[in-house]
C-alpha positions as CSV (number, residue, x, y, z in Angstrom):
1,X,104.7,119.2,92.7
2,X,107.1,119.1,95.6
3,X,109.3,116.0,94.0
4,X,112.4,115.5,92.7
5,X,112.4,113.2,89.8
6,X,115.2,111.6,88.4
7,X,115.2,110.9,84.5
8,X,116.2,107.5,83.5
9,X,119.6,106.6,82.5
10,X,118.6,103.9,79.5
11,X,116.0,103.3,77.7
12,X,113.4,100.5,79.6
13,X,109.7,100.0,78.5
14,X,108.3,98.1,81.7
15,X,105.2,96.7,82.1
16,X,103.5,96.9,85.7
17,X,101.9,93.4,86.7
18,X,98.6,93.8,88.9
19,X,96.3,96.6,89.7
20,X,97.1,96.5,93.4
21,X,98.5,99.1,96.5
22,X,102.4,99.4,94.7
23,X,101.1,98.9,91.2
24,X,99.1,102.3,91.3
25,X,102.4,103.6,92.6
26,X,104.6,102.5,90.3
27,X,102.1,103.7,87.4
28,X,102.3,107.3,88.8
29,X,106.4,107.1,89.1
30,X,107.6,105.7,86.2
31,X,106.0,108.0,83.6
32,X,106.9,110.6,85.8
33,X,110.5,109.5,85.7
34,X,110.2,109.2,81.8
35,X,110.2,105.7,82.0
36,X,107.8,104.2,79.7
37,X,105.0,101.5,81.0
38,X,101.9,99.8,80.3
39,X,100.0,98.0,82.7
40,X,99.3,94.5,82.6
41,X,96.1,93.7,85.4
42,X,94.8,90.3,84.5
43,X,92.5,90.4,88.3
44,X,89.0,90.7,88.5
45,X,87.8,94.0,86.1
46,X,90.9,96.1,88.0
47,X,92.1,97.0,84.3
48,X,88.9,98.1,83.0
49,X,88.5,100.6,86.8
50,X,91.9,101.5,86.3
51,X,91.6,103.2,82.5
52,X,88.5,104.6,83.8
53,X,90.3,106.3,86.7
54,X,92.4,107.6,84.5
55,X,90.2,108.5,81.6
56,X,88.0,110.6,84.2
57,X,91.1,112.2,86.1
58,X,94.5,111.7,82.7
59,X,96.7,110.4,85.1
60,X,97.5,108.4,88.6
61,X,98.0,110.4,91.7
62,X,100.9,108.9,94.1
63,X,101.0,111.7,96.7
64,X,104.0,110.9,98.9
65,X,104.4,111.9,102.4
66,X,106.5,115.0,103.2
67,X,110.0,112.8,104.5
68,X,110.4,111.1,101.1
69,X,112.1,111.6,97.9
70,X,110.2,112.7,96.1
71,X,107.7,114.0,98.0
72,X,104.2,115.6,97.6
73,X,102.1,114.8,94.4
74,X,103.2,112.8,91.7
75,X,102.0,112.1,88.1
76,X,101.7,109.5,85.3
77,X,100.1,107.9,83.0
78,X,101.1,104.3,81.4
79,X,100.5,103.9,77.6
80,X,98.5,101.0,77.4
81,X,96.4,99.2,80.3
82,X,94.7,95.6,79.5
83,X,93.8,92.4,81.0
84,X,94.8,90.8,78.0
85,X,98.9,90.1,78.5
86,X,99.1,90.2,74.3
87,X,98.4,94.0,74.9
88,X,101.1,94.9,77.1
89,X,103.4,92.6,77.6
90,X,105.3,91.9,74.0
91,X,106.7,95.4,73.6
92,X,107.9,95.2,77.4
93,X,111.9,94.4,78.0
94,X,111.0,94.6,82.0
95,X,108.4,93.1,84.0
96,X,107.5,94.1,87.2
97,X,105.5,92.2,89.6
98,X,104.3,93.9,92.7
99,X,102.8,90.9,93.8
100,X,102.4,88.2,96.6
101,X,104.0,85.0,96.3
102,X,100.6,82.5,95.5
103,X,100.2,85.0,92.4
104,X,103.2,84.2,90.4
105,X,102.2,81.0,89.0
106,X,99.3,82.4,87.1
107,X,100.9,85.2,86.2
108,X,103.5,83.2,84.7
109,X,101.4,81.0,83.1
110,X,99.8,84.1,81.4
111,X,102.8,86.1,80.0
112,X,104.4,82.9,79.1
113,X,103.7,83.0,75.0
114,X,104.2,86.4,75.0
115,X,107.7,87.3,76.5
116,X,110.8,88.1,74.0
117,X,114.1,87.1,74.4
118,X,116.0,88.6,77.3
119,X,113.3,90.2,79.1
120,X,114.0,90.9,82.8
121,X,111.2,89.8,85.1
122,X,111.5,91.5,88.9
123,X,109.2,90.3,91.5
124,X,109.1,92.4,94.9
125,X,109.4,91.6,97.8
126,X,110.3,88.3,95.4
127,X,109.9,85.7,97.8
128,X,108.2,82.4,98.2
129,X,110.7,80.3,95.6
130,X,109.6,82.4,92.7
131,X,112.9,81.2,91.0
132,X,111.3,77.6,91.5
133,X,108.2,78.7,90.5
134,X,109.4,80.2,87.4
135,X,111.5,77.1,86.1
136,X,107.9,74.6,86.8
137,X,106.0,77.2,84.7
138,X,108.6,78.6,81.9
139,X,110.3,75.6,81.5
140,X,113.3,76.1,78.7
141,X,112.5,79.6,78.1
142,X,114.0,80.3,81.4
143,X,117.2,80.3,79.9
144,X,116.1,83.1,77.9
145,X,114.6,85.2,80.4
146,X,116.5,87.1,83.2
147,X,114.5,86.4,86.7
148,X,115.0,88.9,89.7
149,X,114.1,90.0,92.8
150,X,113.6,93.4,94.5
151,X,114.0,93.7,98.4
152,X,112.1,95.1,99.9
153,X,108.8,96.7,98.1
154,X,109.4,100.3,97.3
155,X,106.1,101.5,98.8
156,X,104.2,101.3,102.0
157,X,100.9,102.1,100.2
158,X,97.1,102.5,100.2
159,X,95.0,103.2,97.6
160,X,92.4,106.0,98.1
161,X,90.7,106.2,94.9
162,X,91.0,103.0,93.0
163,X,92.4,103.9,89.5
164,X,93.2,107.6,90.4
165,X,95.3,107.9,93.4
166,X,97.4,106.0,96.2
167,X,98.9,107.6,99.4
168,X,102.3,106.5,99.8
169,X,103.2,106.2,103.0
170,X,107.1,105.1,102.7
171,X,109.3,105.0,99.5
172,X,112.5,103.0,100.5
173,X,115.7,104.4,100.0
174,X,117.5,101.2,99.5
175,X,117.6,97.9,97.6
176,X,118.7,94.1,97.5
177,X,118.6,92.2,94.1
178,X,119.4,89.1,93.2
179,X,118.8,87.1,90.2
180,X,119.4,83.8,88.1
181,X,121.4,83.9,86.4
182,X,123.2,85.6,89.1
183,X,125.8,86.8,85.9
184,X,123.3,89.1,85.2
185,X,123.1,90.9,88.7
186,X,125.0,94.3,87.6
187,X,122.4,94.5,84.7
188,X,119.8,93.5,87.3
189,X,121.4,96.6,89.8
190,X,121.0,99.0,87.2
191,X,117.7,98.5,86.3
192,X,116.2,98.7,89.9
193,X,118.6,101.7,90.6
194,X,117.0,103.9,87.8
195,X,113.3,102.3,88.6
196,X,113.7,103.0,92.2
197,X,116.8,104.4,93.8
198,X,120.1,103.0,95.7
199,X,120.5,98.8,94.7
200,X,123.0,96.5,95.6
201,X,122.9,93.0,94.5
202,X,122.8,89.9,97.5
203,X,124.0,87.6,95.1
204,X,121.7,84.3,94.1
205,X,118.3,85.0,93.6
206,X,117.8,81.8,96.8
207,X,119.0,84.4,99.3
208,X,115.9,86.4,98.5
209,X,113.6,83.6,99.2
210,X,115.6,83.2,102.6
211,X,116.1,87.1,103.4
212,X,114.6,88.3,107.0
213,X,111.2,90.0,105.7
214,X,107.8,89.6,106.2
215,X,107.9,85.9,106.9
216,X,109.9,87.0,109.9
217,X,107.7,89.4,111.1
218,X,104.4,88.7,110.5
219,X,103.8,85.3,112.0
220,X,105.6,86.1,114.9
221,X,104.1,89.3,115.8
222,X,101.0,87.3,115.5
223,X,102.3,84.1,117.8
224,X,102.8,86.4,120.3
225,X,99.6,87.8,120.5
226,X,97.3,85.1,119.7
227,X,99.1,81.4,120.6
228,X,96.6,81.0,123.7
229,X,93.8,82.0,121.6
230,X,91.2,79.3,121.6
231,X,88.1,78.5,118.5
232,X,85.4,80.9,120.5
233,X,87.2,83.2,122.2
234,X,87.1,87.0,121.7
235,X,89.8,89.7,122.0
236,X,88.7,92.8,123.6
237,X,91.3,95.1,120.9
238,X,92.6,95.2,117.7
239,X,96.0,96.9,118.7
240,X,98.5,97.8,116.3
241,X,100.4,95.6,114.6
242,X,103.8,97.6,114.7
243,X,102.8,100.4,116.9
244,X,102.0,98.6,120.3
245,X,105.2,96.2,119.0
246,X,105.8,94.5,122.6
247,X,109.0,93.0,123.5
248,X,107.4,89.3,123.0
249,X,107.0,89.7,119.5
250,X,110.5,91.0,118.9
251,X,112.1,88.4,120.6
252,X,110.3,86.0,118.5
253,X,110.8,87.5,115.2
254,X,115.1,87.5,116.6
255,X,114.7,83.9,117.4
256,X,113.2,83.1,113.9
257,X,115.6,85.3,112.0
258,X,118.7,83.4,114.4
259,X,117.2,80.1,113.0
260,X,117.2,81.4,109.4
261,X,121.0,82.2,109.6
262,X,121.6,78.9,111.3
263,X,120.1,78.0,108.3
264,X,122.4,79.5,106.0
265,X,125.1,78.2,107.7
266,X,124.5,75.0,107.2
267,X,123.9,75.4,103.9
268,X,127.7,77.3,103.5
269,X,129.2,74.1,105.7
270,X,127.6,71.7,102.5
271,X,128.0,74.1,99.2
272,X,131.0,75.5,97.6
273,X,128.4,78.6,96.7
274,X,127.7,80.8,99.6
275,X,124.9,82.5,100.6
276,X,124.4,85.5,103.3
277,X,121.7,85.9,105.6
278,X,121.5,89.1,107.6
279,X,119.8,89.8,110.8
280,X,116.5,92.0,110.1
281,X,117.8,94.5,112.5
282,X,120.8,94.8,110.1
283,X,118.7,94.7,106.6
284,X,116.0,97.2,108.1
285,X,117.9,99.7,110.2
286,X,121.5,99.3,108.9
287,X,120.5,99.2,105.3
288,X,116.9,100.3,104.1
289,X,116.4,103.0,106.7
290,X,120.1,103.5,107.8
291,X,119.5,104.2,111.3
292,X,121.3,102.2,114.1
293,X,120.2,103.4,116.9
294,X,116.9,101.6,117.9
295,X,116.0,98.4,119.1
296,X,113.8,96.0,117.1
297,X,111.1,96.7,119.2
298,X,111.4,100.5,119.4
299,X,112.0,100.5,115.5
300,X,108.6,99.1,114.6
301,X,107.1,101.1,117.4
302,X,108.3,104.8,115.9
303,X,109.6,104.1,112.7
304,X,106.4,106.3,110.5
305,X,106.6,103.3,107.6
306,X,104.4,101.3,110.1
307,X,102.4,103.6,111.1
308,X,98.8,103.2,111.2
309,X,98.3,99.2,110.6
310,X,96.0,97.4,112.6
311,X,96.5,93.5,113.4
312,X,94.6,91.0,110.6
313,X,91.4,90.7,113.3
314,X,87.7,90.4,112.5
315,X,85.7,92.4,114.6
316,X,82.6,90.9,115.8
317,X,79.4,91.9,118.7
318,X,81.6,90.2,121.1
319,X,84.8,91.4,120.5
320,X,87.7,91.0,117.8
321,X,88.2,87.5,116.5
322,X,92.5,86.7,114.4
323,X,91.7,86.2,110.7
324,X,93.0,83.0,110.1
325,X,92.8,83.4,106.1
326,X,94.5,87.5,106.1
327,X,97.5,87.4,103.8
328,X,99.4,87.0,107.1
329,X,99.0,83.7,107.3
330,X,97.8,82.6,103.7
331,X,101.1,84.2,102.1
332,X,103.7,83.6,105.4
333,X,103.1,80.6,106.4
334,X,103.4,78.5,103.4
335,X,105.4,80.6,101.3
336,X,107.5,81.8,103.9
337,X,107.6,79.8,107.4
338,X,107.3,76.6,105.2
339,X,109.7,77.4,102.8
340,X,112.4,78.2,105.4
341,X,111.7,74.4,107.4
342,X,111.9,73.1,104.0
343,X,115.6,74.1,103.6
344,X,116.4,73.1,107.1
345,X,115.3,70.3,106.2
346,X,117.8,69.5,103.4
347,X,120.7,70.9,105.1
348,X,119.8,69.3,108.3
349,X,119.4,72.8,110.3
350,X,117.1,72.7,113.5
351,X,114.3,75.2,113.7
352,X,112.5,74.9,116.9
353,X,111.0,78.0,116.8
354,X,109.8,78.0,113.6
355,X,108.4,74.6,114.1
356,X,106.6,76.2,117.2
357,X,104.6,78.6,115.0
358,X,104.3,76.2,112.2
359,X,102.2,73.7,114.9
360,X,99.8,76.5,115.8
361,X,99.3,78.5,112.3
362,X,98.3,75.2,110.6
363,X,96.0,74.2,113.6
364,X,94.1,77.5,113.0
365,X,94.4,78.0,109.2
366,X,93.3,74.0,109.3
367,X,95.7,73.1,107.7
368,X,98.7,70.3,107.7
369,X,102.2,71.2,106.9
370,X,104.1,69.6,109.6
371,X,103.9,66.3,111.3
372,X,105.6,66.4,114.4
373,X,108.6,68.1,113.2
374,X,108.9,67.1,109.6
375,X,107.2,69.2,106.9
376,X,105.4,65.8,105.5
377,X,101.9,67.2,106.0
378,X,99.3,66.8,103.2
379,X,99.0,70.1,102.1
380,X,102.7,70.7,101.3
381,X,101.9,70.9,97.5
382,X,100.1,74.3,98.6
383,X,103.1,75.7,99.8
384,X,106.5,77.0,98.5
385,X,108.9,74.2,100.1
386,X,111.3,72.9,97.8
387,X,110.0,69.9,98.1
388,X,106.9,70.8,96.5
389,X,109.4,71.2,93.6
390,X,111.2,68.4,93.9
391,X,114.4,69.6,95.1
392,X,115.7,67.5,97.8
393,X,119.7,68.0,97.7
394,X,121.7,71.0,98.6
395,X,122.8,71.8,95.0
396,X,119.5,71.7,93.7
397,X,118.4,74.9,96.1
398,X,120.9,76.8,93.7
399,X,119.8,75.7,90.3
């Protein structure tokens, strides 16, 4: 194995949420980092595939490409896998959800009865208001429970054989936290420094929901390419997605990412506790990848994370149709786009371009977020807006 692993510094038994891309990952990692880890995969039979996998095989494959650390094949095997959350979860004092946003509430919901006292729940990327989330579904407990967020997700990964190995493209170097209660950050910085390398804390857990990530990126790589697409139309290609990055779609994801620090401004200008939004060029290539001396465009074009990723199209007889219900939309527009207009909303920031993308996602996703230029559409209540929470004043984004 051409890997360096390091061992842990104290003693965690974390349980792995989901059976997905990063989950396999992770369940190869840990043990191999003598970190101790069950698996809790409550979707579809995954748990049941998964112990086969590794009944058949005695272990998880994550065989990382040559330019990480560690690289080549790694090995591991979690104690315990099960659907059930009584299984896995009670014995756990970290939980680890690699996981999209709409997932958290039923996840919640399921290892609710089962979580002890100051357990540390992470969610990665940790978007979409799971802090909101959290407090709807745990209620009082929350108190008890230490809630964090890992930016961004360790692994660009794919599966290859489900339940017996996953081909890790990228394995980040470096990390943002944050938490509530933020008092807990430092505890939160060591835990994600031994699971996964170099963390620093960002301070409350609201400027994770507010970072520059994929709710940046995707929809307005997707804008670019598609906003003159018309119901019937066909594209002649699939190009992709950060390879054939065009200078369009950089500009866009600048001008959303210009609005999100607006944003934060005006949330600093109304609240004696501050939050800091970076420019994606900063938290990308300054911090995860440390590397300067690219433009956005030319980053996404070279950099070998992206490599490989076609755009979220349906190809058809005629030609290659935008798939309107691809995690691109269904997870960024609501639980990203939407939750961004949402705080503009309460600090009075204006968002042009993110109400210009709103307007055409929801026309093509058929769905209603925004009515002119107010998020007052009927299907807010499917989307992470704090005002699907409730929370309509400035100090209420921070409790």
């Amino acid at each position: 194995m051409n890997a360096s692993i390091k061992v842990r510094q104290t003693e965690l038994k974390v349980c792995i949420v989901g059976g997905g891309n990063a989950a396999h990952a992770m369940a190869a990692l840990f043990p191999a980092k003598g970190i101790s880890c069950n698996m809790f995969a409550p979707f579809g039979d995954e748990a049941y595939r998964i112990q086969k996998g590794i009944d058949e095989q005695g272990y998880i494959v994550a065989d990382f490409a040559s330019h990480n650390d560690p690289f080549g094949e790694v090995k591991g095997r979690p104690e315990r896998i099960s659907s059930i959350a009584a299984e896995v979860i009670p014995e756990c004092n970290v939980v680890i959800m690699p996981l999209p946003s709409f997932a958290y509430r039923d996840v919640f919901s399921a290892i609710k009865p089962y979580l002890q006292k100051n357990t540390y729940i992470g969610a990665t990327p940790g978007q979409g208001g799971v802090d909101w989330v959290a407090k709807e579904v745990f209620g009082d407990i929350l108190d008890d429970l230490i809630l964090f967020s890992i930016m961004p997700m360790p692994f660009n990964c794919r599966i290859t054989d489900f339940g017996k190995r996953v081909y890790v493209q990228e394995f980040k170097r470096r990390y943002k936290i944050g938490s509530t209660p933020s008092t807990y950050n430092q505890e939160v910085v060591s835990i994600t420094n031994q699971l996964f390398g170099f963390t620093e804390s960002c301070g409350h857990i609201l400027n994770c929901s507010l970072y520059p990530m994929n709710a940046v990126i995707h929809p307005a790589r997707l804008y670019a390419l598609c906003k003159n697409w018309q119901e019937g139309d066909f594209l002649d290609e699939n190009p992709y997605f950060y390879e054939d990055m065009n200078d369009e779609s950089a500009d866009l994801m600048d001008n959303v990412n210009q609005e999100l620090i607006g944003i934060a401004n005006m949330f600093n200008r109304k609240n004696h506790e501050k939050i800091s939004i970076p420019h994606i060029k900063d938290f990308l290539l300054n911090y995860v990848y440390r590397d300067n001396s690219l433009t956005l465009k030319d980053f996404f074009s070279t950099n070998h994370a992206y490599k490989g990723f076609r755009c979220p199209f349906i190809q058809k007889k005629e030609g290659w149709l935008p798939d309107f219900s691809n995690r691109y939309f269904t997870e960024d527009i609501p639980f990203g786009l939407c939750l961004y207009k949402g705080v503009a909303e309460i600090v009075e920031a204006d968002t042009p371009v993110i109400d210009r993308i709103l307007t055409w996602a929801q026309k093509n996703m058929k769905k209603e977020y925004l009515i002119g230029t107010k998020l007052i559409g009927r299907d807010i209540f499917e989307t992470a807006c704090p005002q699907r929470f409730g929370i309509k004043t400035v100090e209420d984004l921070m409790v």
